[in-house]
N, CA, C and O atoms as CSV, one atom per row, in Angstrom:
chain,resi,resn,atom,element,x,y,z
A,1,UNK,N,N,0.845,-1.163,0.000
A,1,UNK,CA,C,0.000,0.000,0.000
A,1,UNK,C,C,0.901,1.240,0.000
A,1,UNK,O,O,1.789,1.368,0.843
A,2,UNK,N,N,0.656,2.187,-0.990
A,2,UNK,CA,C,1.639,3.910,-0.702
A,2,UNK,C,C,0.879,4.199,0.020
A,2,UNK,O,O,-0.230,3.966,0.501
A,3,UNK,N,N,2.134,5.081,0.014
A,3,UNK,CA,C,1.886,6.079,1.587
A,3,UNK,C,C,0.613,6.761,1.140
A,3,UNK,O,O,-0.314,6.896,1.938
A,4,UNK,N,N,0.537,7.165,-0.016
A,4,UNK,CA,C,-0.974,8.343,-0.003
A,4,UNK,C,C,-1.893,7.201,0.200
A,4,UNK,O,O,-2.608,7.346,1.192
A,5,UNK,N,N,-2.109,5.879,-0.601
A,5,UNK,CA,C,-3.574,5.030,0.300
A,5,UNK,C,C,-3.843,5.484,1.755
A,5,UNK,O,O,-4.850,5.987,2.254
A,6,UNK,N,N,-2.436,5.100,2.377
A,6,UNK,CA,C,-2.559,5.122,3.837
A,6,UNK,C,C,-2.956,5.985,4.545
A,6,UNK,O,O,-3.656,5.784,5.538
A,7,UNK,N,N,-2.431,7.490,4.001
A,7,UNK,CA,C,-3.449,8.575,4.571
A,7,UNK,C,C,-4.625,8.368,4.257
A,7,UNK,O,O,-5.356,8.093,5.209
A,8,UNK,N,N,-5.043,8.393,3.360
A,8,UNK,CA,C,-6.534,7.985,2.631
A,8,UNK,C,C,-7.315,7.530,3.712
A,8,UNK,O,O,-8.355,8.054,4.110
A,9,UNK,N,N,-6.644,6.312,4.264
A,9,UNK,CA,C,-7.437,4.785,5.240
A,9,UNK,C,C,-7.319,5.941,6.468
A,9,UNK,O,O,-8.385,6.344,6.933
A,10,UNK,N,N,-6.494,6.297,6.820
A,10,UNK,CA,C,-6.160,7.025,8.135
A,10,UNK,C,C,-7.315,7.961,8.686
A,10,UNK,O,O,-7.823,8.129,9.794
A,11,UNK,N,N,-7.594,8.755,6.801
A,11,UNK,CA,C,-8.313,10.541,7.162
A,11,UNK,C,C,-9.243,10.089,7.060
A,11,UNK,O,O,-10.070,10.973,7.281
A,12,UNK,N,N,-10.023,8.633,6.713
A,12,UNK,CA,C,-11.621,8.116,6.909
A,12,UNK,C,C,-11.901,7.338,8.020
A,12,UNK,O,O,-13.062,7.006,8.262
A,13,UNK,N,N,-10.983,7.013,8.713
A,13,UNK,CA,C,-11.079,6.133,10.315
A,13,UNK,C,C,-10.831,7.024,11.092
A,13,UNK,O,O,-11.057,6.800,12.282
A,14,UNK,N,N,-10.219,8.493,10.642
A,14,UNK,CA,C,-10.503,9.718,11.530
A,14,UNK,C,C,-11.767,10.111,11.512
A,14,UNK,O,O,-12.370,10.307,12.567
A,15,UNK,N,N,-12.164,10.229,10.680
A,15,UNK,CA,C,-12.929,10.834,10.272
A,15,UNK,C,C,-14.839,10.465,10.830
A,15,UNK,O,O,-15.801,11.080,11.292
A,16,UNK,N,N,-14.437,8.965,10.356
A,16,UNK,CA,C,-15.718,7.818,11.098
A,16,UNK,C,C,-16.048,8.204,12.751
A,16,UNK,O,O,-17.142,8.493,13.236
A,17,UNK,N,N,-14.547,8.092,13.520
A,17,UNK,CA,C,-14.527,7.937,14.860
A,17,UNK,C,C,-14.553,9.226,15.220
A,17,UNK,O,O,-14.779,9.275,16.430
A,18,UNK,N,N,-14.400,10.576,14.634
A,18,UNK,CA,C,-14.620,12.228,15.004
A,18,UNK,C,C,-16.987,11.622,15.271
A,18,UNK,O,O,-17.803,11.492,16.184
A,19,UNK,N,N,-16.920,11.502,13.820
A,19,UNK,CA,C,-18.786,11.213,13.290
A,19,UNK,C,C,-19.142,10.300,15.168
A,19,UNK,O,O,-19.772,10.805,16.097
A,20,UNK,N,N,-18.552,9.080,15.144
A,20,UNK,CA,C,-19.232,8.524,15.908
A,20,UNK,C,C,-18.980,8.532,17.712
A,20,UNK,O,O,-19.491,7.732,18.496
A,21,UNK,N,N,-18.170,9.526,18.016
A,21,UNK,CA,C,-17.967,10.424,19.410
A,21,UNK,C,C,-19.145,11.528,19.166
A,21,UNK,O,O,-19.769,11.880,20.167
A,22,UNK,N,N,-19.530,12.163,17.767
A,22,UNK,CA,C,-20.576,13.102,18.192
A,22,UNK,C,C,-21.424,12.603,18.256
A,22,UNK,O,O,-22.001,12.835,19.319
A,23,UNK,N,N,-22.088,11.713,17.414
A,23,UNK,CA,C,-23.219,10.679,17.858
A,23,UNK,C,C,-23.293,10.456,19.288
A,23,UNK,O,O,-24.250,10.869,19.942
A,24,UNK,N,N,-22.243,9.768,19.847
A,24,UNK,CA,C,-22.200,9.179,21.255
A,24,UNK,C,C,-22.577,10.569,21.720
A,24,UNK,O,O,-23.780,10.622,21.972
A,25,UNK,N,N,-21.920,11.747,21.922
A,25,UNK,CA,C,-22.417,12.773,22.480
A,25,UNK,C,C,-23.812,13.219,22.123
A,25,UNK,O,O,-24.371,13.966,22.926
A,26,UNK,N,N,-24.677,12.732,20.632
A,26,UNK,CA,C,-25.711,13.594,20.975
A,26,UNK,C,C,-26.555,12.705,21.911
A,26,UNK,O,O,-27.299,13.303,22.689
A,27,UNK,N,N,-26.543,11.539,21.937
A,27,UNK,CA,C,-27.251,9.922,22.153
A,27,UNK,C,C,-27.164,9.882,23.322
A,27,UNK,O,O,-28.007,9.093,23.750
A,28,UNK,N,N,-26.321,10.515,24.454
A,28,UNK,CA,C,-26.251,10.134,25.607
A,28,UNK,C,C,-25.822,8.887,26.374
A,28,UNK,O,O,-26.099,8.447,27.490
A,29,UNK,N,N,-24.924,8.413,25.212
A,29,UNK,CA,C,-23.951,6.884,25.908
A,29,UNK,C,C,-22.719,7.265,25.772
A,29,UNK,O,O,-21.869,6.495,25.324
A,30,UNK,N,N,-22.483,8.343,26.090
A,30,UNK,CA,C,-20.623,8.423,25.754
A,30,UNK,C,C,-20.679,8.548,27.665
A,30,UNK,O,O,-19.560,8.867,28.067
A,31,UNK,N,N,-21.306,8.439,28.381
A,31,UNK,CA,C,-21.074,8.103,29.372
A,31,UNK,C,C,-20.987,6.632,29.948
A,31,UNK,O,O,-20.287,6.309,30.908
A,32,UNK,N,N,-21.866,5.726,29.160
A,32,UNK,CA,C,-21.821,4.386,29.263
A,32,UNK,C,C,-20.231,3.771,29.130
A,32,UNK,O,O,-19.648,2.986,29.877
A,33,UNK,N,N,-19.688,4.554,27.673
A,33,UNK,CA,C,-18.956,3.915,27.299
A,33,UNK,C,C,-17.477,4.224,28.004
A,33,UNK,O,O,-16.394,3.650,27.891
A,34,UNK,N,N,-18.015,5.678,28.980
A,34,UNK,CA,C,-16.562,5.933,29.301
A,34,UNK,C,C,-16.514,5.332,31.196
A,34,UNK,O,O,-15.624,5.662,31.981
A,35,UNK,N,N,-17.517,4.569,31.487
A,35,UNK,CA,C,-18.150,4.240,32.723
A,35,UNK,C,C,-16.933,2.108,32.028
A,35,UNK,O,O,-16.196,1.291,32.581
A,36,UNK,N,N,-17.337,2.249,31.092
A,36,UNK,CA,C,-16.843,0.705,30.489
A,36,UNK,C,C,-15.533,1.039,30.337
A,36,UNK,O,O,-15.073,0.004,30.818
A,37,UNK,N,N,-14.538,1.702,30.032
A,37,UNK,CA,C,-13.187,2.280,29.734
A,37,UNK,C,C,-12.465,2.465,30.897
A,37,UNK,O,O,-11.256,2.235,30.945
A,38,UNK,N,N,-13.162,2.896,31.919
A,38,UNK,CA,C,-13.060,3.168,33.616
A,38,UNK,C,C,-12.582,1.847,34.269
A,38,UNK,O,O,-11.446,1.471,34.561
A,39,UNK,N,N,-13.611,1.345,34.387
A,39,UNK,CA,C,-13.611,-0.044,34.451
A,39,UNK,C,C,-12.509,-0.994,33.665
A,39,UNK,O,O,-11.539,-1.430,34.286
A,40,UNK,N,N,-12.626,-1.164,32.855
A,40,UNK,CA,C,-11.365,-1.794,32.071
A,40,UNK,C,C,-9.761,-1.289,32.662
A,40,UNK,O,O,-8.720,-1.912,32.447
A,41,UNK,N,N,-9.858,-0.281,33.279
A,41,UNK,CA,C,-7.856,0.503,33.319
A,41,UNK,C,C,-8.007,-0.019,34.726
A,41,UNK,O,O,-7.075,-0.483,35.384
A,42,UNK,N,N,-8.973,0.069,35.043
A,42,UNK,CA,C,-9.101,-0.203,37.147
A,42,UNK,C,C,-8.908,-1.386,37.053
A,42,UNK,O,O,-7.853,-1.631,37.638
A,43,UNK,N,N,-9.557,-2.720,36.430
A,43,UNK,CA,C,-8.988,-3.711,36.546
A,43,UNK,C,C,-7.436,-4.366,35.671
A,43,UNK,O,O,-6.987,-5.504,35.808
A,44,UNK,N,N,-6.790,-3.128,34.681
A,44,UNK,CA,C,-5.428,-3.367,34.401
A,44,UNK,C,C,-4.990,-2.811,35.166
A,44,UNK,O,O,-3.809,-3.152,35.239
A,45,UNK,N,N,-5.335,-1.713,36.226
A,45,UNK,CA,C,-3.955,-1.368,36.925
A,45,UNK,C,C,-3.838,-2.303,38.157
A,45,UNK,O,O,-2.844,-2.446,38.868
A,46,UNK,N,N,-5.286,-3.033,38.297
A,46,UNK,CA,C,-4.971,-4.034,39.966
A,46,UNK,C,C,-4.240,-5.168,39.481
A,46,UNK,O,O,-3.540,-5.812,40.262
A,47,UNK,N,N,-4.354,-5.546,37.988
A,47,UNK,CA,C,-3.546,-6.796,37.724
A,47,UNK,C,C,-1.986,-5.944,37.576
A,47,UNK,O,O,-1.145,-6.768,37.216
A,48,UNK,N,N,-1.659,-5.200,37.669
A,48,UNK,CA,C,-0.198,-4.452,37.422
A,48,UNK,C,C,0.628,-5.096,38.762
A,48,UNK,O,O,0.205,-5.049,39.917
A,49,UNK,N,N,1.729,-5.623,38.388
A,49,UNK,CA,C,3.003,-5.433,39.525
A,49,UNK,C,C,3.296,-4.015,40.567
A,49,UNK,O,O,4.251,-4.007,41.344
């Protein structure tokens, strides 16, 4: 793949995930999801040395 595809793939998976954080913000689960993200680091940092 050249490098320009790769921006290409890059500036539309930016682009998707900009679209679907405002969604989550208008929808009212970007709290769900950051309540699930929370959760996930709390149980990597208790499994941490």
């Amino acid at each position: 793949m050249d490098p320009s595809e790769r921006r290409v793939v890059g500036s539309l998976l930016l682009l998707s995930s900009l679209t679907f954080l405002t969604l989550g913000f208008h929808s009212g689960q970007l709290e769900f999801v950051l309540e699930i993200v929370k959760k996930i680091f709390q149980t990597a940092v208790a499994g941490a040395p």
